[in-house]
Each structure stands twice: as structure tokens, then as C-alpha cells.
DOKEVEX-336647 format. One record per residue: x, y, z of N, C-alpha, C in turn; residue in one letter; residue number from 1. Coordinates in Angstrom, 2 decimals. Atoms other than C-alpha are relative to their C-alpha. Last residue first. Example, Ala and Ser with C-alpha at 12.3 -4.5 7.8 and 13.67 -1.06 7.14 Angstrom:
R      nc1      nc2      nc3     cac1     cac2     cac3      cc1      cc2      cc3  resn  resi
R    -0.82    -1.19    -0.06    13.67    -1.06     7.14    -0.77     1.09     0.73     S     2
R     0.89    -1.19     0.00    12.30    -4.50     7.80     0.90     1.20     0.00     A     1
END
This chain:
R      nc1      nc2      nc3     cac1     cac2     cac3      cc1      cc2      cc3  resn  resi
R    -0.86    -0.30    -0.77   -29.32     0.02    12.98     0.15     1.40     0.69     X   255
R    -0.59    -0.90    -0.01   -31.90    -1.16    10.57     0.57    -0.04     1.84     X   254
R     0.06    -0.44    -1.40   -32.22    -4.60     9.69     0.67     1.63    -0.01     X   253
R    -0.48    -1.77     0.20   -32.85    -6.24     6.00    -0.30     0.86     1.29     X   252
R     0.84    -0.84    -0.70   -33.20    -9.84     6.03     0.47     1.39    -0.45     X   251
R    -0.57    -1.60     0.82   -32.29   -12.38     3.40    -0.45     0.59     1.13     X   250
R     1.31    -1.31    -0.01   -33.16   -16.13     4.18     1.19     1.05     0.21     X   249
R    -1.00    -0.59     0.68   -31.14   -19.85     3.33    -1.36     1.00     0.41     X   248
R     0.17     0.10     1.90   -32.86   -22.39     5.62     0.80     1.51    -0.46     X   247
R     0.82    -0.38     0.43   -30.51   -22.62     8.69    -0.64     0.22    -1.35     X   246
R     0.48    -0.41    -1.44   -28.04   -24.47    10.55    -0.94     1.04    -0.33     X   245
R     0.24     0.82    -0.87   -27.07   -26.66     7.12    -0.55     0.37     1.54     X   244
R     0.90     0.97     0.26   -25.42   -24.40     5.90     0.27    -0.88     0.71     X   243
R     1.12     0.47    -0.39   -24.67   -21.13     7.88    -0.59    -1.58    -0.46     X   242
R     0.27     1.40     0.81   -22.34   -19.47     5.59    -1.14    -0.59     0.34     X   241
R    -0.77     1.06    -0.27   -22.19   -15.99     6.74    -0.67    -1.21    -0.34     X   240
R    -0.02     1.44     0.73   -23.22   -12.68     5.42     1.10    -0.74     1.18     X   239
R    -0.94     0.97    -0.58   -23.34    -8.87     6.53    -0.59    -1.33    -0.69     X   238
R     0.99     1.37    -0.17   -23.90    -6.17     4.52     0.61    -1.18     0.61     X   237
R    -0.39     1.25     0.18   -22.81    -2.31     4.96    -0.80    -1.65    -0.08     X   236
R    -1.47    -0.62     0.75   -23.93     1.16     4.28     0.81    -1.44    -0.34     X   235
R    -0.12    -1.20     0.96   -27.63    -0.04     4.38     1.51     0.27    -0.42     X   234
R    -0.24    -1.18    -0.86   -27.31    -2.81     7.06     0.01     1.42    -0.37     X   233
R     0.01    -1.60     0.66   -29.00    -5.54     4.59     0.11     0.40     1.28     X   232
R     1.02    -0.72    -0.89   -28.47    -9.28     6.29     0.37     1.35    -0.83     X   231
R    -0.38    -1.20     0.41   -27.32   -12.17     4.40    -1.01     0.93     0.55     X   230
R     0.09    -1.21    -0.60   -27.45   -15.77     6.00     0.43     1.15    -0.85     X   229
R     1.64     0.05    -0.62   -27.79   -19.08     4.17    -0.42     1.16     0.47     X   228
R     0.03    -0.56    -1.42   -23.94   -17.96     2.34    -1.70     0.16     0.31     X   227
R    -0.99     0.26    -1.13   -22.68   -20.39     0.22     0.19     0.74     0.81     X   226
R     0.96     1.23    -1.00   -26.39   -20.52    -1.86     1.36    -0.66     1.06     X   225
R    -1.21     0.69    -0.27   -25.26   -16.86    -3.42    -0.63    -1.09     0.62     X   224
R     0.69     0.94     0.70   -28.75   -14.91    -4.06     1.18    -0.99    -0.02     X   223
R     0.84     0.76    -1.00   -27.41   -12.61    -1.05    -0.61    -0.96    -1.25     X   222
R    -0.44     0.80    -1.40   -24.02   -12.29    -2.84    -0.83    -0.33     0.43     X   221
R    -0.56     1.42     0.33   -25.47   -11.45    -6.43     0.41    -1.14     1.01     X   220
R     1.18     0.90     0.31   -27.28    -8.48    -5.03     0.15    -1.64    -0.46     X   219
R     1.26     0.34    -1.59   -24.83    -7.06    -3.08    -0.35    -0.70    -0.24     X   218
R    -1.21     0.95    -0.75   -22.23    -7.19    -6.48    -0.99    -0.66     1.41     X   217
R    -0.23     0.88     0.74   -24.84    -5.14    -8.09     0.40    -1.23     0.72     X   216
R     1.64    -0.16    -0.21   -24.99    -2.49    -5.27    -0.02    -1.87    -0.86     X   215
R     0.36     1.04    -1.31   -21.21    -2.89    -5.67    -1.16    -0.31     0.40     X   214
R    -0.59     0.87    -0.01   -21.52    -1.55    -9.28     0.10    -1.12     1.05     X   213
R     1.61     1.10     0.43   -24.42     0.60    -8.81     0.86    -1.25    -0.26     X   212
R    -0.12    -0.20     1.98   -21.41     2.17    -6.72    -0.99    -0.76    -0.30     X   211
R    -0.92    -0.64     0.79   -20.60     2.74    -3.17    -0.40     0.19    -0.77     X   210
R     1.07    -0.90     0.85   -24.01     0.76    -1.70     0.97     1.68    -0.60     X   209
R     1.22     1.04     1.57   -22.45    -2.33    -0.93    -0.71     0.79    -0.53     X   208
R    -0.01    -1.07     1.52   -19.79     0.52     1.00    -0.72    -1.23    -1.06     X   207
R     0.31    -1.55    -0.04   -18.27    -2.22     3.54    -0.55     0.58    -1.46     X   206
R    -0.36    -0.52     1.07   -18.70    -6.20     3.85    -0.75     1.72    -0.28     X   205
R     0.20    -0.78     0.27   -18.67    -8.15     7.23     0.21     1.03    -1.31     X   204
R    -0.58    -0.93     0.49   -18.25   -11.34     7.18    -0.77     1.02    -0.11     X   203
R     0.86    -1.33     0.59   -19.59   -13.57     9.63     1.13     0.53    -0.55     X   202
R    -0.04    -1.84    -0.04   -18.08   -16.81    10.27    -0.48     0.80    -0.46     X   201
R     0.79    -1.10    -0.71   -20.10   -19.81    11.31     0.85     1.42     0.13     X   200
R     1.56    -0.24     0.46   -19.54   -22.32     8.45    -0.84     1.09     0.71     X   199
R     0.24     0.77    -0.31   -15.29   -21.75     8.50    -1.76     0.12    -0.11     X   198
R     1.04    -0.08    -0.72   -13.36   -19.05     6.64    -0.52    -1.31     0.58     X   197
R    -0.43    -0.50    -1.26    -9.94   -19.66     5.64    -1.10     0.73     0.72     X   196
R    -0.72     0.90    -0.32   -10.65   -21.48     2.36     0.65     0.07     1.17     X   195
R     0.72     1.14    -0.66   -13.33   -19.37     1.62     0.87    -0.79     0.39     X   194
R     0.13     0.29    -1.46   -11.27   -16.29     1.25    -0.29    -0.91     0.49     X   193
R    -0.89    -0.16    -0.43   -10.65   -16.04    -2.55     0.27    -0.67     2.02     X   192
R    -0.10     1.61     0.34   -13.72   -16.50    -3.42     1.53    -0.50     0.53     X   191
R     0.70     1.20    -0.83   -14.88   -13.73    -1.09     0.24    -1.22    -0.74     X   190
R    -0.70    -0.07    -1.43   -11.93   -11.45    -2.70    -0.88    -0.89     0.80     X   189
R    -1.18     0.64     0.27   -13.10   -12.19    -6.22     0.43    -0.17     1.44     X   188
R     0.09     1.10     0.34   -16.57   -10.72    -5.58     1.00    -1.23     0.01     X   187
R     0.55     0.64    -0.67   -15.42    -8.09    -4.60    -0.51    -1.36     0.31     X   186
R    -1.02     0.41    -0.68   -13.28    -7.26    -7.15    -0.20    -0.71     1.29     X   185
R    -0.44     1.17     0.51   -16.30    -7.29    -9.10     1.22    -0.60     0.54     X   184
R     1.43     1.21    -0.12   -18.61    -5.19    -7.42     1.02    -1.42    -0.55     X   183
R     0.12     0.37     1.39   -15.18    -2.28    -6.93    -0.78    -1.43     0.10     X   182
R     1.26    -0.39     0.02   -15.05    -1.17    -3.19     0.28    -0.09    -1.90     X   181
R    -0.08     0.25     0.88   -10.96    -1.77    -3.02    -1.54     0.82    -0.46     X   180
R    -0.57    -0.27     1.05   -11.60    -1.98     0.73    -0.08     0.05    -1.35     X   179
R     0.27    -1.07     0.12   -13.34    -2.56     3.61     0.95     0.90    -0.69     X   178
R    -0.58    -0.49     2.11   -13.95    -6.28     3.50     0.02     1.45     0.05     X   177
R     0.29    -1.20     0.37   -14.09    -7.29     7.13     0.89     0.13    -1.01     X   176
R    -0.53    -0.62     1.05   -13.72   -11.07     8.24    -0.61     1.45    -0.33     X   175
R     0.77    -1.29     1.09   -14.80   -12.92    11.16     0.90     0.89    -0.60     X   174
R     0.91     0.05    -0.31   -13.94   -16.20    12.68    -0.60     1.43    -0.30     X   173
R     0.38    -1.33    -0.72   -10.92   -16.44    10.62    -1.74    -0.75     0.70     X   172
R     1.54    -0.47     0.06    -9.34   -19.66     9.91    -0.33     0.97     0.67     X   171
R     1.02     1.05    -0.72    -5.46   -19.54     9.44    -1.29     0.45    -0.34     X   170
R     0.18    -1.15    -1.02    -3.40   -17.99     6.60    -0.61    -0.87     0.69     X   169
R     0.48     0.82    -0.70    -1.17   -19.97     3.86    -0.58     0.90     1.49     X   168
R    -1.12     0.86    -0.87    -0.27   -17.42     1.26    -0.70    -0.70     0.86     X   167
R    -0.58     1.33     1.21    -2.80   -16.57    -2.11     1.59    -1.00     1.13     X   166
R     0.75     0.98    -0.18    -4.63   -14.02     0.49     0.16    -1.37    -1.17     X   165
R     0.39     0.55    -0.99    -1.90   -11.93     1.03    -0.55    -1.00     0.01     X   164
R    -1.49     1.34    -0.29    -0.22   -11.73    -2.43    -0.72    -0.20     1.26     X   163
R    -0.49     1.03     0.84    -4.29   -10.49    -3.42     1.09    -0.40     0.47     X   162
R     0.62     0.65    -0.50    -5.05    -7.85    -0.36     0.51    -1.59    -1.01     X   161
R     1.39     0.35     0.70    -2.21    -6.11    -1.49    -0.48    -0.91     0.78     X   160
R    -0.21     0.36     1.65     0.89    -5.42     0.72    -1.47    -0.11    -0.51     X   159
R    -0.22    -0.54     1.57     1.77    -4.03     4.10     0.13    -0.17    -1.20     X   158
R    -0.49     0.45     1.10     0.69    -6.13     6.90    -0.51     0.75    -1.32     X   157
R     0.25    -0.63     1.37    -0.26    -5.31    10.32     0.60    -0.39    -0.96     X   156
R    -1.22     0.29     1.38    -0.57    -8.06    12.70    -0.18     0.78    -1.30     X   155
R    -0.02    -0.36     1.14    -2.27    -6.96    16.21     0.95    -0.39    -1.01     X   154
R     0.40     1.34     0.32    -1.64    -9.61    19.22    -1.23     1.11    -1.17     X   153
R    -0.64     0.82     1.44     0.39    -7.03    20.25    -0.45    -0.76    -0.64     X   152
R    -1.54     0.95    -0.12    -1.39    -4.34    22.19     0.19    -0.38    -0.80     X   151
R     0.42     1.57     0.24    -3.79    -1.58    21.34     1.10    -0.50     0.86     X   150
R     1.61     0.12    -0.35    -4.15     2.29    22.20     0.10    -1.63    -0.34     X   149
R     0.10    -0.05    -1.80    -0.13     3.12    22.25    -1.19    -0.37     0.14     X   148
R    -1.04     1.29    -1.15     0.83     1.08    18.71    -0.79     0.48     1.83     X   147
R     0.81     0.56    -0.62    -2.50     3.23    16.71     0.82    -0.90     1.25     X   146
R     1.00    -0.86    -0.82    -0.20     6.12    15.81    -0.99    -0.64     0.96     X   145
R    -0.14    -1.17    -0.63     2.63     4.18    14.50    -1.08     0.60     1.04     X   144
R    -0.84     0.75    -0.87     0.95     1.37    12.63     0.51     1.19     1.09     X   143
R     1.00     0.81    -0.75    -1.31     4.29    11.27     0.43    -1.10     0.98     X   142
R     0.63    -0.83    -1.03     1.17     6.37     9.67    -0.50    -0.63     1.26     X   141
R    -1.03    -0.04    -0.51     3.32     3.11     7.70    -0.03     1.14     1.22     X   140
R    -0.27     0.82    -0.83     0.28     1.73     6.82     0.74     0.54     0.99     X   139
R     1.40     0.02    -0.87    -0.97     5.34     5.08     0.20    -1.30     0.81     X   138
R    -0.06    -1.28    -1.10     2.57     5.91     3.81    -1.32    -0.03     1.46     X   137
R    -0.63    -0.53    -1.25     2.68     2.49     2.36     0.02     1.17     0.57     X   136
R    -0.32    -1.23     0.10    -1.04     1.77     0.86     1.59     0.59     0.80     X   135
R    -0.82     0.40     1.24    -1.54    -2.07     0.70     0.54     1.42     0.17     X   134
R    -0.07    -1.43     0.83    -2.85    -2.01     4.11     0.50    -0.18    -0.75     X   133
R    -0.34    -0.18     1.27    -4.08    -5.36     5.78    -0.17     1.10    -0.76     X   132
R     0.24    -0.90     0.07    -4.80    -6.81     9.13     0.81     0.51    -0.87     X   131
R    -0.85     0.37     0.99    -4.70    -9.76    10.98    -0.28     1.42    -0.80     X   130
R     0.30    -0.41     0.78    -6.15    -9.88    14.38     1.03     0.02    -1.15     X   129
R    -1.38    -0.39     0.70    -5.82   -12.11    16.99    -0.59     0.54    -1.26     X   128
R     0.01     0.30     1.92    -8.59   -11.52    19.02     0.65     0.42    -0.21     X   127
R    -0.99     1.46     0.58    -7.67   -11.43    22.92    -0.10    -0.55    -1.11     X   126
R    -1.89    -0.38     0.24    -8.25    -7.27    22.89     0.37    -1.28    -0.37     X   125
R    -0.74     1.06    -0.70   -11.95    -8.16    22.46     1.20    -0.40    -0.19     X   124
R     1.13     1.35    -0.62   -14.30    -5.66    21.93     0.54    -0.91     0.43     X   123
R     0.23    -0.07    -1.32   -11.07    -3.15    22.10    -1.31    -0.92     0.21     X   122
R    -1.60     0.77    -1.14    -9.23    -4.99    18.97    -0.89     0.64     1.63     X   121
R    -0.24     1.75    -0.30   -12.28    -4.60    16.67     0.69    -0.47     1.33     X   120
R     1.47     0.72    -0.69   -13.14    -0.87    17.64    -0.24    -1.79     0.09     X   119
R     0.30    -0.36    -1.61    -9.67    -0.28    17.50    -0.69    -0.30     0.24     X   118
R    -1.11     0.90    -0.73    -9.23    -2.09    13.60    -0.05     0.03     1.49     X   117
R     0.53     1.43    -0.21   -12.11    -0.26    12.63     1.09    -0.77     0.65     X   116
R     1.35     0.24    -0.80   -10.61     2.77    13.31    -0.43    -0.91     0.40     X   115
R     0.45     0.90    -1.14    -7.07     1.62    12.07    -1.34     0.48     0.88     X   114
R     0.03    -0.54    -1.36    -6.93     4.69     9.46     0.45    -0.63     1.29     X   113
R     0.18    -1.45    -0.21    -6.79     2.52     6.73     0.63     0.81     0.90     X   112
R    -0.29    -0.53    -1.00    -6.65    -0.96     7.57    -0.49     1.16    -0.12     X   111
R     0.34    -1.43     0.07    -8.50    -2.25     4.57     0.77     0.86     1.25     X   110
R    -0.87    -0.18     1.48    -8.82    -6.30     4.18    -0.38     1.75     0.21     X   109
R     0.63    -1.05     0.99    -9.55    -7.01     8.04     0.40     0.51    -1.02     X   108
R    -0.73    -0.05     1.39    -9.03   -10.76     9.32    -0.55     1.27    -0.02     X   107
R     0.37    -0.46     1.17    -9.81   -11.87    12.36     0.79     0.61    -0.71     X   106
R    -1.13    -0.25     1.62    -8.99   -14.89    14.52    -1.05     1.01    -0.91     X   105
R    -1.01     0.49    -0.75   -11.07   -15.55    18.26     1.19     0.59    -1.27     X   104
R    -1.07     0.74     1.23   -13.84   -13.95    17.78     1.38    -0.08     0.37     X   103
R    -1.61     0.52    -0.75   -15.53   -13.16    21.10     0.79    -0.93    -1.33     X   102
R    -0.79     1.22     0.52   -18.97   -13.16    19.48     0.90    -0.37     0.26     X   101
R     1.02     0.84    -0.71   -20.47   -10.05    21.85    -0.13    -1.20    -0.66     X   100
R    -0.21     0.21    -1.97   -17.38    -8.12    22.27    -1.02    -1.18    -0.15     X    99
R    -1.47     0.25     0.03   -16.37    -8.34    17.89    -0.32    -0.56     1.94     X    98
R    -0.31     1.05     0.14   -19.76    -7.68    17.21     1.16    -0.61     0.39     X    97
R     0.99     1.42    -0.22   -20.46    -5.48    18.90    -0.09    -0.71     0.10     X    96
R    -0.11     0.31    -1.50   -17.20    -3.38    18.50    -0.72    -0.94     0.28     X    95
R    -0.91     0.65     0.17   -17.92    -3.57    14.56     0.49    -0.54     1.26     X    94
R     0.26     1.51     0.51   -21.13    -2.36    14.76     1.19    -0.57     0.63     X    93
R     0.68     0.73    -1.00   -19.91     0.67    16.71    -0.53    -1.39     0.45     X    92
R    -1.17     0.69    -1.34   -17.62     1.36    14.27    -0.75    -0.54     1.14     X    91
R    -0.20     1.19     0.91   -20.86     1.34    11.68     1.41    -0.41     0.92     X    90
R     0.46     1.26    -0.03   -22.71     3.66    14.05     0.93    -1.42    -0.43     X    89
R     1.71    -0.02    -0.66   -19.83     6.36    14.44    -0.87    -1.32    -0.20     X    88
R     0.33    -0.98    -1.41   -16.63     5.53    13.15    -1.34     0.03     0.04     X    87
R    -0.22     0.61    -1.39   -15.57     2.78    10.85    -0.16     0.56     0.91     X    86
R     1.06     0.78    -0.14   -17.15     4.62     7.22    -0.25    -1.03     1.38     X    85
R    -0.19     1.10    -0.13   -14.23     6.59     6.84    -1.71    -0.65     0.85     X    84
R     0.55     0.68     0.58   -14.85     9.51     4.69     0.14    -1.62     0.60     X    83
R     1.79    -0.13     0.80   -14.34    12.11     6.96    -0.47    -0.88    -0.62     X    82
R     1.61    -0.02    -0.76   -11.43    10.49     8.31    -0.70     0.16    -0.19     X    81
R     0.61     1.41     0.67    -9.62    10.72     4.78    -0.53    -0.35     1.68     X    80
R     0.71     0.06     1.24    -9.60    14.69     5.38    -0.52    -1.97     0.28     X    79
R     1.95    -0.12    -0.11    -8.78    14.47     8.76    -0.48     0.03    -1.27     X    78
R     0.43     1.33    -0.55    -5.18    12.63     7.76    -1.25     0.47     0.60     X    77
R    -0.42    -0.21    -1.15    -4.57    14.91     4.68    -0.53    -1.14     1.09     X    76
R     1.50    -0.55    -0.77    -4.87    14.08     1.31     0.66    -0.14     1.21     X    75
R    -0.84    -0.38    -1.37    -2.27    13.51    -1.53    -1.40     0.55     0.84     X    74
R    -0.88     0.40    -0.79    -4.21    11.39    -3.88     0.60     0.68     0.68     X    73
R    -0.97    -0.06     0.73    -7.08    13.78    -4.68     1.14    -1.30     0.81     X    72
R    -1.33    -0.77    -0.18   -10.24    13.39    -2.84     1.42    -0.50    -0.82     X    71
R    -0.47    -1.61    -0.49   -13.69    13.15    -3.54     1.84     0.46     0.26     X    70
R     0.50    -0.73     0.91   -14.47     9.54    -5.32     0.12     2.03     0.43     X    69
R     1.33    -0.65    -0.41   -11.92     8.04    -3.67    -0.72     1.11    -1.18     X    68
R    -0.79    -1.35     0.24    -9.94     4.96    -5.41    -1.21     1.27     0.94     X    67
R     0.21    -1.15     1.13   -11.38     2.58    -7.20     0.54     0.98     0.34     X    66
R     1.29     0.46     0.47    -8.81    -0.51    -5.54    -0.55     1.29    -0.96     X    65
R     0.30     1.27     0.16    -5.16    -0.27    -5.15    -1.55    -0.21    -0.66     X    64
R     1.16     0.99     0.08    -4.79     3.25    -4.60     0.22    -1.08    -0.55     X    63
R    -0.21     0.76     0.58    -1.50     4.43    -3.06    -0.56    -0.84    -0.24     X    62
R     0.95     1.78    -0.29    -2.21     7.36    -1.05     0.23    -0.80    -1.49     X    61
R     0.32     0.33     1.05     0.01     9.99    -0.48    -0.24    -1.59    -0.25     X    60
R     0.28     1.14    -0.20    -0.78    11.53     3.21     0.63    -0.74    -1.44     X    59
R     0.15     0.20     1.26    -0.38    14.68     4.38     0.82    -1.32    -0.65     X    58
R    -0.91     0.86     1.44    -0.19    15.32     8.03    -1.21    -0.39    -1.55     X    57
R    -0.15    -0.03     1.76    -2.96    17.74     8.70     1.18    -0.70    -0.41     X    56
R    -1.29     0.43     0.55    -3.97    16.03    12.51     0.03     0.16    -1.73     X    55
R    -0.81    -1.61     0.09    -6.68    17.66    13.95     0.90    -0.55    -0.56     X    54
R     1.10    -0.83     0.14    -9.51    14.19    13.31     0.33     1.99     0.38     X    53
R     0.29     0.36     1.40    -6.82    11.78    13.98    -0.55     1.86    -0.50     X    52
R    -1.30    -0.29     0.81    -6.21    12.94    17.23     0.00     0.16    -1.12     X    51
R    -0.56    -1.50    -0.62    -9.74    13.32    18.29     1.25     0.25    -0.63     X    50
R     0.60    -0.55     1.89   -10.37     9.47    16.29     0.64     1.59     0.27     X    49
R    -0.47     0.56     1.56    -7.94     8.11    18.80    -0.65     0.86    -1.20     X    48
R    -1.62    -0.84     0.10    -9.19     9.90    21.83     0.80     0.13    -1.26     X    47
R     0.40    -1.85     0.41   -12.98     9.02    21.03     1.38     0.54    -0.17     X    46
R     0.54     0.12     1.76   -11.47     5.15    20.69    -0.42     1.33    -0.24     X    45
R    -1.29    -0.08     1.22    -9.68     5.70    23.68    -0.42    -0.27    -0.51     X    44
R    -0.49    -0.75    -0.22   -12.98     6.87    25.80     1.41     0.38    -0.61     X    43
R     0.82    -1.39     0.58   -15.19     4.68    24.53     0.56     1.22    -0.05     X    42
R     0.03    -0.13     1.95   -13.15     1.65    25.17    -0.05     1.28    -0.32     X    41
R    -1.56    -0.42     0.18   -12.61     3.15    28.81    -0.01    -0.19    -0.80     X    40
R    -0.28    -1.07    -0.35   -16.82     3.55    29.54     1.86     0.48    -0.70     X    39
R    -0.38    -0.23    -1.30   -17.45     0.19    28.08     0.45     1.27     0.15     X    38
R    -1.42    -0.58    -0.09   -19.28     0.78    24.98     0.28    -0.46     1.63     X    37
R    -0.06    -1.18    -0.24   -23.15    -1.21    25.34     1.90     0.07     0.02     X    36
R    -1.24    -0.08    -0.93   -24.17    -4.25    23.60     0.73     1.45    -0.17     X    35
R    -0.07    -0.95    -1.35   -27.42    -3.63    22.55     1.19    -0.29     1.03     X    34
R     0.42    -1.19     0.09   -26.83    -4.73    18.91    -0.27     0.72     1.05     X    33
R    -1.19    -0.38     0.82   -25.62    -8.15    19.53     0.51     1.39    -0.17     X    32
R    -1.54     0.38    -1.28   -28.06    -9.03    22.56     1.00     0.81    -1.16     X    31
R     0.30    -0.02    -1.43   -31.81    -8.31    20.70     1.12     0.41     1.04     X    30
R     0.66    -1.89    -0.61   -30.73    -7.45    17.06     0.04     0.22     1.18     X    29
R    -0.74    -1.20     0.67   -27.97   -10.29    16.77    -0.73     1.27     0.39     X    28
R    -1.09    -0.09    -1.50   -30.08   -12.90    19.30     0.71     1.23    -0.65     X    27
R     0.45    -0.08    -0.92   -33.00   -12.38    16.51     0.81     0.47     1.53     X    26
R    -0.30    -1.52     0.52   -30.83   -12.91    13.63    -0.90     0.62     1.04     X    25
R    -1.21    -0.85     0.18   -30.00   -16.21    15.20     0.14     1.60    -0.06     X    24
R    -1.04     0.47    -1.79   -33.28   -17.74    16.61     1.38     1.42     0.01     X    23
R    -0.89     0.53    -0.18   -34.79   -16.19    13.14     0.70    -0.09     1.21     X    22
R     0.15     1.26    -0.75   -38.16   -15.34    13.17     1.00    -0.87     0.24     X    21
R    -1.22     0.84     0.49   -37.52   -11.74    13.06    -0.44    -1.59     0.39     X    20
R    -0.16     0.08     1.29   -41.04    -9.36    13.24     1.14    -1.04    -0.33     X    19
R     1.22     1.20     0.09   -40.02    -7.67    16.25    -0.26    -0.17    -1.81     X    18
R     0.14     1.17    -0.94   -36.54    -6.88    17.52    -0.98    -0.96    -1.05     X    17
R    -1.00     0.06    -1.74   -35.98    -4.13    14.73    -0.39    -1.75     0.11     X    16
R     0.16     1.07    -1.69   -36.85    -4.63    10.78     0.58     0.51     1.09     X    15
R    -0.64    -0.12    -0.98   -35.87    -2.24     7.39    -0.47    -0.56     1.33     X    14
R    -0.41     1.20    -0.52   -37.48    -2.88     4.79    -0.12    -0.54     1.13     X    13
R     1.65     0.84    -0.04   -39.42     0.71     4.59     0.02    -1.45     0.10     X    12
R     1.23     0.12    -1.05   -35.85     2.09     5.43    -1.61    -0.67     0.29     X    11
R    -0.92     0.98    -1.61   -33.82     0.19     3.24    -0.86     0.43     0.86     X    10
R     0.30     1.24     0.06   -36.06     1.70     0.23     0.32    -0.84     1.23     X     9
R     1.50     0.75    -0.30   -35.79     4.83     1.63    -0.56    -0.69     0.03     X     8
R     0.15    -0.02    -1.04   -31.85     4.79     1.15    -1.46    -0.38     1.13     X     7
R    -0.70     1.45    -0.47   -31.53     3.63    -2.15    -0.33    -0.06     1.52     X     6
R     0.75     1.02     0.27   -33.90     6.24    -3.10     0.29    -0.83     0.78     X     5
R     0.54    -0.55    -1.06   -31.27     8.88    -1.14    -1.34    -0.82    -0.09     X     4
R    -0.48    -0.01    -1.54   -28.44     7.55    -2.58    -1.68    -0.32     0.76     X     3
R     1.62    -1.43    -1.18   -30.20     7.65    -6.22     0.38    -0.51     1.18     X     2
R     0.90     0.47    -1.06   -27.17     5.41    -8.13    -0.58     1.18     0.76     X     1
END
């Protein structure tokens, strides 16, 4: 895949405010997207990554999905920061959304780091979150490091995304896929899920533009007719069900 094609294309798409005729995707750019950091979020979530981001523990990672395309399994803990995709804009997303939907139950397949996980849990500490590392050293870091910046009404859980999502879970009101990054596994993991989603959750889905593989995988989801909503974010795509509360449309929004 041509990154940097892929990329221009999104831009000449790419929509603000004006131009949306959607009520919904409309309130998302307008209100969703200008929701501002609170000063103390902002300030332990910079702290958090800061740590992170000097810290050479060494790590051995226990891929599950493709795996990284730059670094060796043993990697350090700024190394696999660099490549985390939950900081800057796309953590930002995630806060956003999280303060300016007030989800009540989420789900994230990928802990990692817990970036995303912070930026989830400080939009709105009273979402119960759920939350999923298959990797033990890298769960077993991160639980640890992230305990003083959150509270409890985090649930980490150390195993594959698969024994997880084959046990009895509740309904999420938003979901994050930020894992595995393989088009087809992907795929599997939103069929997987529906049975603990409801018609107005958003999922969020990371890296659709990883591999011509997930690229692929993108393309199949927004022609999907069990999700009315799919929005192009470039690194990520969002989707939710919607039927019945709107005709089925595609957008493509830059951020």
C-alpha cells in the first residue's frame, strides 16, 4: 500500500462542519470534535505518556495478531509508544468521544500501553470499562503503571480477544478494536461482538489503513448494511449500526 496516496486521497474527501447533511455526523464534527481537554485530564495523560515515553523496561511481547512491522519481540516501553496510535490526535478522539457520549459500558480489544484506555477512563471516569491484553508482560506492566491515574471501575483482562468474547459480557456502548490489525481477523471480531453491541454504539476501529489487507477489510465494512453509519478518519474508522435512524451513508471527515 502507497501511504502517502492513501493519504491524499482522504484528504481531497475529507469534510469539516460544512457540507454534512447528517443531524448526527454533523453534532460529531460540530460538538464531538470541539470538545476541549480539561486542564487536569491533560495534565495526567501528558504525565502518563512522559513516564512511559523514558522508561527502557524491556518488554517480551506475545503476539497474538500480525505482529509489528518494525520491532523485534523484546522491545522496550518507549519503543512500543512510538508506534501507538492512542496519543496525540487519535487519543484525543477517543477522550471526545468518550466525554461527549458519556458511555456508560466499554469495551477495548488492545490494552497495550493503556493510553487509550486513560483517554477513555478520564472523559468519563463513570464508564465501566472492560479491557483486554492477551500479551502477559505487557498486561502485567501496564495494570501496574496505569493503577495511580485511574480508579476501579477499570477491568483488565489477560487473555485473547477470542476466550473473551465467546463468555457472557454486557452491552457496550462503545467498542475499540485496536488490535490483531489482520482484514480478516477483523472482520471476525465484529461478528463476534454484535451480540453485545446495541443500535447506537459506535465502534471505533484502529490501523484500517495497516495493510492492503485491512484497507480491504475497511472497504467491506462500510458496504456492510449492519452498520448505516461509517465514517473515514484516515488512521482509524468509525461505524455504528443506526438502522432504522438513518439511510445507510459513508462519510469521510478529517480531524
Amino acid at each position: 500500500m502507497n501511504i502517502i496516496s492513501e493519504y491524499i486521497k482522504y484528504k481531497w474527501k475529507a469534510k469539516g462542519r460544512h457540507g454534512i447533511h447528517s443531524p448526527y455526523v454533523f453534532e460529531f464534527v460540530d460538538q464531538c470534535l470541539r470538545t476541549p481537554f480539561s486542564e487536569e485530564d491533560l495534565r495526567l495523560i501528558k504525565q502518563y505518556i512522559s513516564c512511559l515515553s523514558k522508561d527502557s523496561t524491556t518488554l517480551e511481547i506475545k503476539d497474538f495478531g500480525a505482529g509489528s512491522k518494525r520491532l523485534s519481540n523484546l522491545r522496550k516501553v518507549k519503543q512500543i509508544l512510538k508506534t501507538s496510535s492512542s496519543k496525540g490526535k487519535y487519543g484525543y478522539l477517543l477522550y471526545q468521544l468518550s466525554k461527549h457520549y458519556s458511555f456508560q459500558n466499554i469495551l477495548e480489544l488492545g490494552t497495550s500501553l493503556g493510553v487509550g484506555t486513560l483517554h477513555l477512563h478520564k472523559g468519563n471516569p463513570n464508564a465501566n470499562i472492560i479491557t483486554i491484553e492477551a500479551c502477559p508482560q505487557t498486561f502485567a506492566y501496564t495494570r501496574e503503571k496505569i493503577t495511580p491515574f485511574c480508579s476501579n471501575n477499570i477491568q483488565f483482562i489477560n487473555d485473547t480477544f477470542e476466550h473473551v468474547l465467546n463468555q457472557n459480557l454486557p452491552v457496550f456502548d462503545f467498542v475499540f478494536i485496536d488490535g490483531h490489525h489482520d482484514g480478516k481477523a477483523l472482520l471476525h471480531y465484529l461478528e463476534k461482538i454484535k451480540p453485545y453491541i446495541h443500535n447506537e454504539t459506535i465502534l471505533l476501529l484502529d490501523d484500517i489503513r495497516w495493510s492492503d489487507d485491512m484497507l480491504k477489510a475497511w472497504s467491506e465494512i462500510i458496504s456492510f448494511e449492519d452498520y448505516h453509519l461509517t465514517i473515514d478518519l484516515f488512521r482509524m474508522g468509525l461505524i455504528s449500526p443506526r438502522v432504522n435512524l438513518q439511510a445507510k451513508e459513508h462519510f469521510t471527515i478529517k480531524i
